[in-house]
VEXGU-743547 format. One record per residue: residue number from 0; residue in three letters; x, y, z of N, C-alpha, C in turn. Coordinates in nm, 4 decimals, m for minus. Each point is the difference from the previous one (the first is absolute). Example, Ala and Ser with C-alpha at 12.3 -4.5 7.8 and 13.67 -1.06 7.14 Angstrom:
2
{0; "ALA"; {1.3190; m0.5690; 0.7800}; {m0.0890; 0.1190; 0.0000}; {0.0900; 0.1200; 0.0000}}
{1; "SER"; {m0.0350; 0.1050; m0.0720}; {0.0820; 0.1190; 0.0060}; {m0.0770; 0.1090; 0.0730}}
//
This chain:
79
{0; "UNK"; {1.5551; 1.0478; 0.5879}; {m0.0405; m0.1158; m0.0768}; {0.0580; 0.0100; m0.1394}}
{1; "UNK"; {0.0631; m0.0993; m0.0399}; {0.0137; m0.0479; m0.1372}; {m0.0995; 0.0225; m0.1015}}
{2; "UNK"; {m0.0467; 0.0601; m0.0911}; {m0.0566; 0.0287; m0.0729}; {0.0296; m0.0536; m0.1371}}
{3; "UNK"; {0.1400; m0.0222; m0.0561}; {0.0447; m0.0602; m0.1222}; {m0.0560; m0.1309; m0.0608}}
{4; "UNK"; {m0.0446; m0.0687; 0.1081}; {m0.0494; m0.1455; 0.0587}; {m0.1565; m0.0089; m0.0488}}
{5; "UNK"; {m0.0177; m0.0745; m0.1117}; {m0.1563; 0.0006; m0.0198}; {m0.0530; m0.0923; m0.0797}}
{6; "UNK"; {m0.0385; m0.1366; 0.0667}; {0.0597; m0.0934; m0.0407}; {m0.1359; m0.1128; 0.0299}}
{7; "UNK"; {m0.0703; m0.0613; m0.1035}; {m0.1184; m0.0676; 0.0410}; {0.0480; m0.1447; m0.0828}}
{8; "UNK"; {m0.0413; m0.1005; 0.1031}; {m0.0307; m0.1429; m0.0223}; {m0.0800; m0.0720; 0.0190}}
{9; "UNK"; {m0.0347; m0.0881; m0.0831}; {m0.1184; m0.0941; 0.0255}; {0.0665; m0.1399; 0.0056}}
{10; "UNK"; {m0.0081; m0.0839; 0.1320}; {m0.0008; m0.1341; m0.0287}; {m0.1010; m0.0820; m0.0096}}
{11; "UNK"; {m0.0480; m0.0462; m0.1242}; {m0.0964; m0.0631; m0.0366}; {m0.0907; m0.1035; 0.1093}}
{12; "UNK"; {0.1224; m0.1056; m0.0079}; {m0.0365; m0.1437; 0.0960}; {m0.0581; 0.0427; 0.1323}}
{13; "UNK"; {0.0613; 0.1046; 0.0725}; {m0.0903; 0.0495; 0.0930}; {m0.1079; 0.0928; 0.0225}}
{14; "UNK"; {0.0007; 0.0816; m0.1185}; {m0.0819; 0.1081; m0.0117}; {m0.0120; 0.0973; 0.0879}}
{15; "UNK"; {0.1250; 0.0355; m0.0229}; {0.0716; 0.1277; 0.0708}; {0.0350; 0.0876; m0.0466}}
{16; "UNK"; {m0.0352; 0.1539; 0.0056}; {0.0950; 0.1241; m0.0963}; {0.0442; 0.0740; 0.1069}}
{17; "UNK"; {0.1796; 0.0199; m0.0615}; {0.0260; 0.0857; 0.1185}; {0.0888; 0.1146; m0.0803}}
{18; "UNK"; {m0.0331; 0.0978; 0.0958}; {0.0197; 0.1407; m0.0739}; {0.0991; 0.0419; 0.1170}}
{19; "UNK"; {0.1302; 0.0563; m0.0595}; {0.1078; 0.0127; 0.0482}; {0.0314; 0.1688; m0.0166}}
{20; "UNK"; {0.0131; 0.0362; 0.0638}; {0.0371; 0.1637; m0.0143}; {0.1126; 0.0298; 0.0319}}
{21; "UNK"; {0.0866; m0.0319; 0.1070}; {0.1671; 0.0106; 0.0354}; {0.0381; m0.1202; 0.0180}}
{22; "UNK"; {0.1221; 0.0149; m0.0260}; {0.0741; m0.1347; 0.0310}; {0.0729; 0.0121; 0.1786}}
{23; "UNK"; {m0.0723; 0.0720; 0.0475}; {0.0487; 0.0179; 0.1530}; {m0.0646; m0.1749; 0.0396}}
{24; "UNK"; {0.0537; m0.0520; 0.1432}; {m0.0147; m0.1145; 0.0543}; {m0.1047; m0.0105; 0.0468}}
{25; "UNK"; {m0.0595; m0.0572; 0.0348}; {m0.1425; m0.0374; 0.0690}; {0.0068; 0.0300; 0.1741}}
{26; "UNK"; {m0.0657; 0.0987; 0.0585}; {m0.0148; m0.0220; 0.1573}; {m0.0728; m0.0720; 0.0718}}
{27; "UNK"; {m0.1115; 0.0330; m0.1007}; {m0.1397; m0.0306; 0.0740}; {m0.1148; m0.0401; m0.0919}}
{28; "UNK"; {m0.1357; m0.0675; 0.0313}; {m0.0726; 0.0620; m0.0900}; {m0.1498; m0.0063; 0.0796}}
{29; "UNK"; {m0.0792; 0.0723; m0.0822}; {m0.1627; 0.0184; 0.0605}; {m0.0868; m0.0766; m0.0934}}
{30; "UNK"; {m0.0966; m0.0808; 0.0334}; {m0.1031; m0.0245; m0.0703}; {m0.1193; 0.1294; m0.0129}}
{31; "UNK"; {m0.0077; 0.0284; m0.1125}; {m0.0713; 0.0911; m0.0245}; {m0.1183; m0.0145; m0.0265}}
{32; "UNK"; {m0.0392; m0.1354; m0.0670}; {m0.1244; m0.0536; m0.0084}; {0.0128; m0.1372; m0.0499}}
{33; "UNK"; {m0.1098; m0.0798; 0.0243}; {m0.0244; m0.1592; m0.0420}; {0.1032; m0.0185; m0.1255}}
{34; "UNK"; {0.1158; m0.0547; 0.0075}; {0.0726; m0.0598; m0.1077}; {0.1095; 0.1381; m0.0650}}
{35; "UNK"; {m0.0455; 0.1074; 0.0868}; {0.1553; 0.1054; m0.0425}; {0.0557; 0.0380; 0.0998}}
{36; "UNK"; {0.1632; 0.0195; m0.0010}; {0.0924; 0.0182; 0.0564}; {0.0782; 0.0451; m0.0239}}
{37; "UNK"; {0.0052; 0.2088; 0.1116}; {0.1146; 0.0262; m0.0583}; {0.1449; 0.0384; 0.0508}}
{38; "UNK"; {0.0976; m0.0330; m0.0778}; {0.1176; 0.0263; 0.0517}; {0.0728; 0.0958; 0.0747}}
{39; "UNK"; {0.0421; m0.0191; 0.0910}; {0.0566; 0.1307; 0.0787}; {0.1523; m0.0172; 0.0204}}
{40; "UNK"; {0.0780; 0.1436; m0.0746}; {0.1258; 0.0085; 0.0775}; {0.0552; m0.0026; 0.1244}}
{41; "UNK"; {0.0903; 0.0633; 0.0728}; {0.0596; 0.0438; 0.1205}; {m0.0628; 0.1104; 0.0570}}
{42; "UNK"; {m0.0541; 0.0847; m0.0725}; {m0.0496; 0.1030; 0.0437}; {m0.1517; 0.0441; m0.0338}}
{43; "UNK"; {m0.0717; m0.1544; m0.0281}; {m0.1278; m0.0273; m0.0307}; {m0.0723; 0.0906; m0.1278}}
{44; "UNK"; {0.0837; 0.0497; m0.0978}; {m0.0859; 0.0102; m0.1164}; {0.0362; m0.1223; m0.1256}}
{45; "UNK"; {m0.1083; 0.0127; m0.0387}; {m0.0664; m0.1275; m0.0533}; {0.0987; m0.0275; m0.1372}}
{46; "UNK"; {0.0610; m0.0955; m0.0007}; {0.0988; m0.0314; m0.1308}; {m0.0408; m0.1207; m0.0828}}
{47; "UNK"; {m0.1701; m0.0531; 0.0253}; {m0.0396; m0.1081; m0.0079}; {m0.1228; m0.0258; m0.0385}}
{48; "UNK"; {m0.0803; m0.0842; m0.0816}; {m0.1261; m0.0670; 0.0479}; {0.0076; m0.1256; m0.1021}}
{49; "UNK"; {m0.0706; m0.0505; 0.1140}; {m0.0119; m0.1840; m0.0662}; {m0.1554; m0.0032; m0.0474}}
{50; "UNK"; {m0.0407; m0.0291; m0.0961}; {m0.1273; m0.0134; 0.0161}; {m0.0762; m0.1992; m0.0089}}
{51; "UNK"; {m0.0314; m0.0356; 0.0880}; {m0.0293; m0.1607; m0.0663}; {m0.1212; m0.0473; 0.0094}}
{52; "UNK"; {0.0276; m0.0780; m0.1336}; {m0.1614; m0.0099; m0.0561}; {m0.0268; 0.1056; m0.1219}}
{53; "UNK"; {0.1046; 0.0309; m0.0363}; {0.0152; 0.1342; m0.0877}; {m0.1448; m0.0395; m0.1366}}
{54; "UNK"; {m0.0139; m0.0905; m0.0182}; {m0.0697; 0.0055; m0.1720}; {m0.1854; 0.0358; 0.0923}}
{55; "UNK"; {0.0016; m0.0760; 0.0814}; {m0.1302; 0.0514; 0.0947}; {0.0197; 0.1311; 0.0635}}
{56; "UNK"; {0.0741; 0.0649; 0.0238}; {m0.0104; 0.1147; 0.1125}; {m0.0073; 0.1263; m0.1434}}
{57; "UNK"; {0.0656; m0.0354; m0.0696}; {0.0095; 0.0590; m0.1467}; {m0.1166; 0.0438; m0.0905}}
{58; "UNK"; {m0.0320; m0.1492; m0.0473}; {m0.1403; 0.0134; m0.0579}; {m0.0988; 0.0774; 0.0618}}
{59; "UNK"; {m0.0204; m0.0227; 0.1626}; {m0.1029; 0.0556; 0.0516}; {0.0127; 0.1370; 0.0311}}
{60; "UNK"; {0.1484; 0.0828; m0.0345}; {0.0415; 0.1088; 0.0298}; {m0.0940; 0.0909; m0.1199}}
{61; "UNK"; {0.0447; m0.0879; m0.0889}; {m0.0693; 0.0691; m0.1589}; {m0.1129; m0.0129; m0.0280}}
{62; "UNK"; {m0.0706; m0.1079; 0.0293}; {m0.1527; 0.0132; 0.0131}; {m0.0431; 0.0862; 0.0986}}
{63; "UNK"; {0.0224; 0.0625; 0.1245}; {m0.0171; 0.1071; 0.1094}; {m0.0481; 0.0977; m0.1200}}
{64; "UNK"; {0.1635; 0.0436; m0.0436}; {0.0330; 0.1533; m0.0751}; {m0.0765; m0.0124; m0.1199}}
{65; "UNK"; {m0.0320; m0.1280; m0.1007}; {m0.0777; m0.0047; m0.0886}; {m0.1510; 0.0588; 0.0160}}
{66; "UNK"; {m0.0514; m0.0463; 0.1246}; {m0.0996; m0.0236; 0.0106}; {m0.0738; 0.1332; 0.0470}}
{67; "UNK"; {0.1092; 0.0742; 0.0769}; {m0.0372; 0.1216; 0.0943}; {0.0117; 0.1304; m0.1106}}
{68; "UNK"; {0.0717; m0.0581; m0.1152}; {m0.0177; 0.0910; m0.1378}; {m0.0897; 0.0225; m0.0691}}
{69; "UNK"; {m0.0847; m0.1014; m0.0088}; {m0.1018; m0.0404; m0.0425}; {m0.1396; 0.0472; 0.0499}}
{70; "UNK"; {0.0245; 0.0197; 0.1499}; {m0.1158; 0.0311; 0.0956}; {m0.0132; 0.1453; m0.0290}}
{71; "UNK"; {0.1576; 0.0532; m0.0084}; {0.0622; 0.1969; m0.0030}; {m0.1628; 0.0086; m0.1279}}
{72; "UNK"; {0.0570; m0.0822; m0.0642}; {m0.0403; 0.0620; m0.1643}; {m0.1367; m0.0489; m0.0387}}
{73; "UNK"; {m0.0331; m0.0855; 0.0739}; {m0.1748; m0.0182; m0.0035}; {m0.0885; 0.1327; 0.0514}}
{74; "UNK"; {0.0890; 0.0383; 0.1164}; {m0.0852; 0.1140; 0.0862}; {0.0677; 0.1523; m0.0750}}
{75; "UNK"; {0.0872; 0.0012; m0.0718}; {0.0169; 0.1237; m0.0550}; {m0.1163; 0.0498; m0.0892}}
{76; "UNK"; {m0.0394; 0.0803; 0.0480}; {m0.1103; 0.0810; m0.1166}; {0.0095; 0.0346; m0.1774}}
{77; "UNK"; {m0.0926; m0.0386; m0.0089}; {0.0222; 0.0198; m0.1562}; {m0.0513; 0.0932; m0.0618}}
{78; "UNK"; {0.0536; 0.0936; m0.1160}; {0.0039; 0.0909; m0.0400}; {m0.1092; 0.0095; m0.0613}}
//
């Protein structure tokens, strides 16, 4: 795999980010979950992911990790 290749876009109008890792061709691809998709070479490692719906799949990524930080540090004991 191409590694030099690292390369992220957002097209707005559709609300799509796609994160590019090699510039190898497209073989294949897998849905990996509701609204992501990722790219597969010739020899099926991943040179790809589409994500759509990006500003929703996003936000709610960071409220997860916000939130589960929050939970860490409520239950950490205090000195």
């Amino acid at each position: 795999m191409n590694n030099n290749l690292l390369r992220m876009v957002y097209f707005e109008q559709e609300d799509i980010l796609h994160l590019t890792l090699s510039a190898e061709p497209e073989a294949g691809c897998v849905e990996i979950s509701p609204h992501i998709t990722a790219e597969l070479n010739e020899q099926g490692e991943l040179i790809g992911i589409e994500i759509m719906n990006a500003r929703a799949f996003l936000r709610d990524v960071i409220l997860e990790t916000v939130q589960a930080k929050l939970l860490q540090l409520s239950r950490a004991p205090t000195a």
